[in-house]
C-alpha positions in Angstrom: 34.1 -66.8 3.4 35.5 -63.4 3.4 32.3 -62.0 2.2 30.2 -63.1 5.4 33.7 -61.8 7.6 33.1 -58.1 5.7 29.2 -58.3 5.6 28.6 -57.4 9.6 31.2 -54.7 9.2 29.5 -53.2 6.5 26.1 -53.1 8.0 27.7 -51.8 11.1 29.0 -48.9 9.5 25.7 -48.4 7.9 24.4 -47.9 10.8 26.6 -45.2 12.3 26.5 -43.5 9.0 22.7 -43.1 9.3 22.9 -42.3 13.1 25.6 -39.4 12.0 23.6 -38.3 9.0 20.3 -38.8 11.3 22.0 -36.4 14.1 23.3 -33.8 11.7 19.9 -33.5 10.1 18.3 -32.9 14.3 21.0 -30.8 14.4 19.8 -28.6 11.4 16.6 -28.9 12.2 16.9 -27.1 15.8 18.8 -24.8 14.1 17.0 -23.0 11.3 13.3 -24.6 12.7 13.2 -24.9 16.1 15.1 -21.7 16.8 12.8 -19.6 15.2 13.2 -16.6 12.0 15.5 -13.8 13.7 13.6 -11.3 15.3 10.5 -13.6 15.4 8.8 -15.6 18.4 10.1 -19.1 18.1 8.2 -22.6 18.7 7.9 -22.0 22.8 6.4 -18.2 22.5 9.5 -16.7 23.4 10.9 -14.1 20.8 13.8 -14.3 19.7 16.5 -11.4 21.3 17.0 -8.4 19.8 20.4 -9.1 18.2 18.7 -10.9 16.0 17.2 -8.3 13.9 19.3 -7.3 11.2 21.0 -4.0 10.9 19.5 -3.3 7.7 16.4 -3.0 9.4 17.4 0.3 10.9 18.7 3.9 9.2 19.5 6.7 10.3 20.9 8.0 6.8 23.2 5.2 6.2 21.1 2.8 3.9 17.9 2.6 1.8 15.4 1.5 3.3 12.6 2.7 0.2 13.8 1.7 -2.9 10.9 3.5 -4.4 13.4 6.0 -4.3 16.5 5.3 -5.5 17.6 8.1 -7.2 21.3 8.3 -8.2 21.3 11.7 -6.0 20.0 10.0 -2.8 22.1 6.6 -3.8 25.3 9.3 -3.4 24.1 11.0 -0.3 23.7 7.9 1.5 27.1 6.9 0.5 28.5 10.4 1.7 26.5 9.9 5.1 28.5 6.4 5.7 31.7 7.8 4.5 30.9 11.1 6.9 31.1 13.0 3.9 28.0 15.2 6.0 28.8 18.5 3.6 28.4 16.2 0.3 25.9 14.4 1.5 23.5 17.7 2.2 24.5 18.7 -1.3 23.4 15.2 -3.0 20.3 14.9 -0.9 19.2 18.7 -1.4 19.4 17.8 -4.9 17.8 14.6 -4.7 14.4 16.2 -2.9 14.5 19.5 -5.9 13.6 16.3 -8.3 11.0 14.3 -5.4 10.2 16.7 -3.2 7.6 14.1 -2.0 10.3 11.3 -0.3 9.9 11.5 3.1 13.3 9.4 3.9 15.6 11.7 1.8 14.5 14.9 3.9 15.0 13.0 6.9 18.4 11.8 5.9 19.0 15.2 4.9 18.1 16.5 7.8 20.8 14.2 9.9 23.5 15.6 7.5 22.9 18.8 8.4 23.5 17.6 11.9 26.5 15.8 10.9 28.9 14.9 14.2 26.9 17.8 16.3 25.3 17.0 19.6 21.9 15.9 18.8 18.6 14.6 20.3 17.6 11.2 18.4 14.0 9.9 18.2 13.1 6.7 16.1 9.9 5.9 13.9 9.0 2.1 13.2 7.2 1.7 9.9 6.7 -0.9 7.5 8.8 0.0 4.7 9.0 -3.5 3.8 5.3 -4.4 3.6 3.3 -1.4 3.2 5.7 1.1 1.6 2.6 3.9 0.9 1.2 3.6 4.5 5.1 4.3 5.8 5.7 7.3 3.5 2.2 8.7 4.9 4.1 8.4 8.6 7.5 9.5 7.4 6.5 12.5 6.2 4.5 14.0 9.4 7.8 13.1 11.5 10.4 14.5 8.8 8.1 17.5 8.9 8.2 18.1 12.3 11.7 17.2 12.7 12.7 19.9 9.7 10.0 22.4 11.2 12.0 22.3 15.0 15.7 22.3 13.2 15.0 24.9 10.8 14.0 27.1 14.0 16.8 26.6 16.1 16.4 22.9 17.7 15.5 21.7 20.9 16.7 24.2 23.3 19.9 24.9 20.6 19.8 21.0 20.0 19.1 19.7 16.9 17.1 16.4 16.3 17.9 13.2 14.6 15.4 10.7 12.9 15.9 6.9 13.2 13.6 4.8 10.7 13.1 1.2 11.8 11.7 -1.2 9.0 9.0 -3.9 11.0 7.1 -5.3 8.6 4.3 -4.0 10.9 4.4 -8.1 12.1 3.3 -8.4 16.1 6.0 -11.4 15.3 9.5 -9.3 14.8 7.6 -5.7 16.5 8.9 -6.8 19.8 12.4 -7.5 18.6 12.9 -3.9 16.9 12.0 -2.5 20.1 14.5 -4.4 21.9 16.7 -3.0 19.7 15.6 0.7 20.0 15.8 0.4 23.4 19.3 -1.0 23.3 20.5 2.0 21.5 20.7 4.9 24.0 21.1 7.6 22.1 17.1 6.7 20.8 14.8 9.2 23.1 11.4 8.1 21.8 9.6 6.3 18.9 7.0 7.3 17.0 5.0 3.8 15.7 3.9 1.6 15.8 1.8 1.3 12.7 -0.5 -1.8 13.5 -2.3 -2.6 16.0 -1.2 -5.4 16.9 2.3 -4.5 16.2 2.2 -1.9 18.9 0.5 -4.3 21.3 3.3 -6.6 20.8 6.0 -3.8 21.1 4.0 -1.5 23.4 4.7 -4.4 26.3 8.6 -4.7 25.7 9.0 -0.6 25.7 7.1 -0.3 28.7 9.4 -3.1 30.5 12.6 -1.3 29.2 11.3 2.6 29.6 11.3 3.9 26.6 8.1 6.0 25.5 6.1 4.7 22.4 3.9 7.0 20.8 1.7 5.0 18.1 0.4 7.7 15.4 -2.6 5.1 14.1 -2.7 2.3 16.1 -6.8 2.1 17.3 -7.1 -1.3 19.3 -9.1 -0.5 22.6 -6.5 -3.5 23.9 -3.8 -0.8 24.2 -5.5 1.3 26.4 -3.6 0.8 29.7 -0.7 -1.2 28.6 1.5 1.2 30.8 2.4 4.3 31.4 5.0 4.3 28.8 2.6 3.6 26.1 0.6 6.3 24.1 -1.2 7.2 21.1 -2.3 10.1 19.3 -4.7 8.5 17.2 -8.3 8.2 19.5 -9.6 4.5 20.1 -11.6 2.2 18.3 -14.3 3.2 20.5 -14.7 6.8 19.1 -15.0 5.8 15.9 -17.6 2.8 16.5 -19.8 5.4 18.6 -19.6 7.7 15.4 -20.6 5.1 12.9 -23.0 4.0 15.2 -24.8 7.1 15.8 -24.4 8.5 12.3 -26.5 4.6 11.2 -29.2 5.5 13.4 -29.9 8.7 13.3 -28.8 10.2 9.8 -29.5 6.8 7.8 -32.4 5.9 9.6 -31.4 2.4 9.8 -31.4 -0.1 13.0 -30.0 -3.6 11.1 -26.3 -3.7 10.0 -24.1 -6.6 8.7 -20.5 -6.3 9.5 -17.6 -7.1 7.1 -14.5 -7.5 9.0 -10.7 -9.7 9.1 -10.5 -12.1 12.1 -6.8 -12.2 11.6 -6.3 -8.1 12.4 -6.6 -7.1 15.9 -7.8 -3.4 14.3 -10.8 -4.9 12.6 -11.9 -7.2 15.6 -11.5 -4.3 18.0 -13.8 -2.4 16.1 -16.1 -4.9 15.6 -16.3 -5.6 19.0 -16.5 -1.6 19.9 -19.3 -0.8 16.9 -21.4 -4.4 17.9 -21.8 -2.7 21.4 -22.3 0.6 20.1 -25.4 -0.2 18.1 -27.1 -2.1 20.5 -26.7 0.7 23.2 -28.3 3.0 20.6 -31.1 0.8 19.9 -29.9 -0.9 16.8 -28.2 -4.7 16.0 -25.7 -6.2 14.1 -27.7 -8.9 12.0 -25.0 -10.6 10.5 -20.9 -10.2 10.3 -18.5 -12.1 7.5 -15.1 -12.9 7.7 -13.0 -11.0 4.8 -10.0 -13.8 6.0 -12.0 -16.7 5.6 -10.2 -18.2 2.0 -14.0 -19.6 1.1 -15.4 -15.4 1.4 -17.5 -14.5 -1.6 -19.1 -10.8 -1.3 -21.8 -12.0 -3.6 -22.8 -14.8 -1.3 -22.4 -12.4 1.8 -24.0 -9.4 0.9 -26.9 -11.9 -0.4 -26.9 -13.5 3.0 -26.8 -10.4 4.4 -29.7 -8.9 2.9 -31.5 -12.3 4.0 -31.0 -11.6 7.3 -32.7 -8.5 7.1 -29.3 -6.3 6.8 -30.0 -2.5 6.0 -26.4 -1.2 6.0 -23.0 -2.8 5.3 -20.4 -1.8 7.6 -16.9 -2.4 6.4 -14.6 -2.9 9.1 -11.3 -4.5 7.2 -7.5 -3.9 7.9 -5.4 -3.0 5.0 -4.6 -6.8 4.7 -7.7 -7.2 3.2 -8.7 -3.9 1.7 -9.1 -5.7 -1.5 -12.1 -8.1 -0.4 -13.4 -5.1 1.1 -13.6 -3.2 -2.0 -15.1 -6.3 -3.7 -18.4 -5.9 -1.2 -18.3 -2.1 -2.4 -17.9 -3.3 -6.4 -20.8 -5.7 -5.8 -22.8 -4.0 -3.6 -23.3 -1.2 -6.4 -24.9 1.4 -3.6 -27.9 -1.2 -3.3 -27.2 -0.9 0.9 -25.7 1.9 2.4 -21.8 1.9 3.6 -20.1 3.2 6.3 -16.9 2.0 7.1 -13.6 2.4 9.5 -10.2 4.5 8.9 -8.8 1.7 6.6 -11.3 2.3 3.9 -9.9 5.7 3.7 -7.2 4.8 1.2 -7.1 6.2 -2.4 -7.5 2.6 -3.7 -10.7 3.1 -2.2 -11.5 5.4 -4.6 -9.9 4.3 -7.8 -11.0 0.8 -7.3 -14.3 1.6 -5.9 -15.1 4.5 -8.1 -18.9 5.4 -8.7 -19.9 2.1 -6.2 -17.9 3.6 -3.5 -19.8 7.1 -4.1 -22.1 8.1 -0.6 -19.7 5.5 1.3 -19.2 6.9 5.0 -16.3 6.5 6.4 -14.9 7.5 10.1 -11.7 9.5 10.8 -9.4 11.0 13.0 -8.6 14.1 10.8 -9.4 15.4 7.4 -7.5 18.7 5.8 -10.5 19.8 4.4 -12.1 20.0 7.5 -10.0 23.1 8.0 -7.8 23.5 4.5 -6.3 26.8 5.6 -4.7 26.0 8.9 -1.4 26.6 9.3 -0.1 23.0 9.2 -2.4 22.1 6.0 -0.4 25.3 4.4 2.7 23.5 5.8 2.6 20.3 4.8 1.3 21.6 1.3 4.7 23.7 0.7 6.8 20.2 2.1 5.3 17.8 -0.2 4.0 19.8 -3.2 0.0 18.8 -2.1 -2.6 17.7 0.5 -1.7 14.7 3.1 -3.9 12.6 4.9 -4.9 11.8 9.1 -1.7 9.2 9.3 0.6 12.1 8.5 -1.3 14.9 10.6 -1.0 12.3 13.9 2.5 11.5 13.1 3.3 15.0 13.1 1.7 15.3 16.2 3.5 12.1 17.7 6.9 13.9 16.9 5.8 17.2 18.4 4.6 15.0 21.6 8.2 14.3 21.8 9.6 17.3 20.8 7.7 18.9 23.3 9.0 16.6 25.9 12.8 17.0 24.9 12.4 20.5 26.1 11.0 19.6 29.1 13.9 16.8 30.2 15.5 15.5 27.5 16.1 11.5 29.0 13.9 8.6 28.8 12.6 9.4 32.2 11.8 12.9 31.7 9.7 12.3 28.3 7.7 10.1 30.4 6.9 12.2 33.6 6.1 14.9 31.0 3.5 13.1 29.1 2.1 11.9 32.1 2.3 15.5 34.1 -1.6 16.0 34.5 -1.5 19.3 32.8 0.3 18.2 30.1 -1.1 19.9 26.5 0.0 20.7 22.9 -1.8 22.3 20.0 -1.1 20.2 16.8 -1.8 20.0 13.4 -5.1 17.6 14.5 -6.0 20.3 17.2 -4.8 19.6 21.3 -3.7 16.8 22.0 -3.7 15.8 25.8 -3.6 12.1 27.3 -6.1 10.2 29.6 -4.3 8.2 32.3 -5.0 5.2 29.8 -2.5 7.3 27.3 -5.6 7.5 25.2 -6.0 10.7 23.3 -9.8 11.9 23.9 -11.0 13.9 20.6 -14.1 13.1 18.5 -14.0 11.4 15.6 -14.8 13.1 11.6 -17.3 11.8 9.0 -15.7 11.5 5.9 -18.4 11.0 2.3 -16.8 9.3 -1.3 -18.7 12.3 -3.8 -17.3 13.1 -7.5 -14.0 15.5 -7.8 -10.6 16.1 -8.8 -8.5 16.7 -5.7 -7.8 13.0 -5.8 -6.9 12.3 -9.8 -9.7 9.7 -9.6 -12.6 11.4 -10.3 -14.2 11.0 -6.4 -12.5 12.4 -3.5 -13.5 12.0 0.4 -14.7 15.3 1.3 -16.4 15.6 4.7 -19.9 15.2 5.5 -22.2 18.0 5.9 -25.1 18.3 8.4 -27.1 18.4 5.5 -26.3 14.7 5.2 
């Protein structure tokens, strides 16, 4: 008899066992699913605030951020810049950079020891450190360049400047939430980033709300054109280099029909897909065919196959650095049977240790080459900084910083960047010539040809040298 008496009891506290275990686990759920990774746009499209980017995200000396380079030397200088050890840490980092004179973050961090507790100007750099180390390096060292280049000769008006580095992964996801953050920080002037497109798309619309000036150093979507008057690049648009390949397709190759090889998940690629497909049939060509480099099923035997089917005469690589891979397997394959031209993302030294001999005749469209001009005085520069030749994403970072440099002296606040910038007679002469902004905040400069022939500058046995009339 006792054992019916106990039986409803038990089932009863069954149930609100389950119930509490049931609510717990909603509980959880909202919590770590629902409410989205920090920094990153959760379930109903709203991002997440900044607070919830991690500190380690950001450096101004204080942490590594590339541990690439993790020398014992820098390891110690960092540690002196967070104890405010400033004199040890110059001494640690100075030797750190006689060992790798080619780390971009340890000059930077030695330059903010010099600095030390002085009155300073501070300008930021978003890169992704975390996700495409090589590609950051390229940017870091154009800004710690300019940034040593202005110290070394006195400051900004007496006033020296400081270098923030922001790690974002180069995600259109957390972007937004790194800006937040610079913007948050007042002492932060101006950034210099984004790297991706669609990275600076997503951030490009949060500095423009909160008034800080973005100036993206290789960022090419036509889509940013316009995003606000806070919102510039030094890099020219996705339409300059379409018209280029374009025009070089029809009237140096002789060829009308071209299949296009691109990644539907990069907002880079489909940009210039959409600007080189409109291109070519305004010169009197057509795009026969295009592949998806993202789709998981993409074979570049099958494509280029298909391609050629379809009466393709040139392949036209138009990847992101996502991708690059797939893109050099249509190179491997292809085996110079079609001609290929190809966008800024091609022009990567994997390009031309991967590709080797299959890449050799490959076009490809840039903003800058050093050899275009290998005796200016930034290519002499940048030679005696980092002990040999950098590429266009260091050039137009260099130029990015020296945008904001130049505006610092003009009015050094938030504001007074801005009105600068926008002043209609605004001008600079870089390391990638003048660089002057449409009302857009587009930069208007032609784009350069760049070939894939044999040499030795590179260390793998072809080198992108720039094409010749002749060609």
């Amino acid at each position: 008899m006792s054992q019916k008496n106990e039986t409803p009891a038990l089932i009863v506290a069954l149930l609100l066992t389950a119930l509490l275990l049931g609510g717990g686990g909603w509980l959880l759920f909202n919590r770590f699913f629902q409410s989205g990774v920090p920094g990153v746009a959760s379930s109903d499209g709203q991002s997440g605030n900044s607070s919830e980017v991690t500190p380690d995200r950001f450096s101004d000396g204080t942490q590594l951020l590339d541990p690439s380079n993790a020398s014992p030397e820098k390891q110690a200088g960092i540690a002196a810049i967070g104890a405010g050890n400033f004199e040890q840490a110059v001494q640690d980092l100075t030797t750190s950079l006689q060992v790798n004179r080619n780390d971009p973050e340890a000059l930077i961090y030695l330059n903010n020891a010099q600095i030390g507790q002085q009155k300073s100007y501070t300008i930021a750099v978003a890169v992704p450190m975390a996700t495409s180390l090589s590609t950051a390096q390229e940017i870091l060292r154009g800004v710690a360049q300019s940034q040593a280049e202005v110290n070394r000769a006195g400051g900004i008006n007496g006033v020296p400047l400081k270098v923030k580095i922001a790690s974002d992964d180069s995600s259109p996801a957390l972007a937004p939430a790194v800006a937040r953050s610079l913007i948050e920080d007042g002492s932060v002037l101006g950034v210099v980033g984004h790297f991706s497109s669609g990275a600076s798309l997503a951030a490009g619309e949060v500095y423009q709300q909160g008034g800080l000036v973005m100036i993206s150093p290789t960022s090419t979507a036509v889509q940013l054109s316009n995003l606000g008057d806070f919102v510039f690049r030094t890099v020219p648009s996705d339409r300059f280099s379409a018209t280029t390949l374009s025009r070089y397709m029809l009237t140096n190759l002789q060829r009308r029909n071209a299949a296009i090889f691109f990644d539907s998940s990069s907002q880079y690629s489909l940009s210039l897909k959409e600007e080189f497909t409109t291109a070519v049939a305004n010169d009197g060509g057509q795009v026969v065919a295009d592949f998806d480099l993202n789709n998981p099923g993409f074979s570049a035997s099958n494509a280029i196959e298909q391609a050629r089917r379809q009466g393709a005469e040139v392949l036209v690589l138009l990847s992101s650095s996502s991708v690059l891979n797939l893109a050099l397997q249509v190179v491997t394959v292809n085996q110079r049977k079609l001609p290929l031209l190809a966008g800024d993302d091609l022009y990567d030294p994997k390009t031309l240790e991967v590709g080797g001999a299959a890449a050799e005749g490959m076009v490809v469209a840039v903003p800058w080459i050093l050899l275009a001009d290998p005796n200016s005085a930034f290519a002499q520069q940048s030679r005696q900084f980092w002990g040999g030749d950098v590429n266009w994403r260091t050039a137009m970072a260099y130029d990015a910083a020296q945008v904001l440099i130049t505006g610092l002296k003009q009015n050094p606040t938030r504001q007074g960047i801005q009105q600068t910038l926008t002043a209609p007679n605004f001008s600079l002469l870089g390391a990638t010539g003048t660089v002057r902004f449409l009302s857009s905040g587009d930069r208007s400069q032609p784009m350069q040809l760049v070939t894939v022939k044999p040499g030795t500058r590179s260390g793998y046995e072809f080198d992108f040298v720039p094409v010749t009339p002749s060609l």
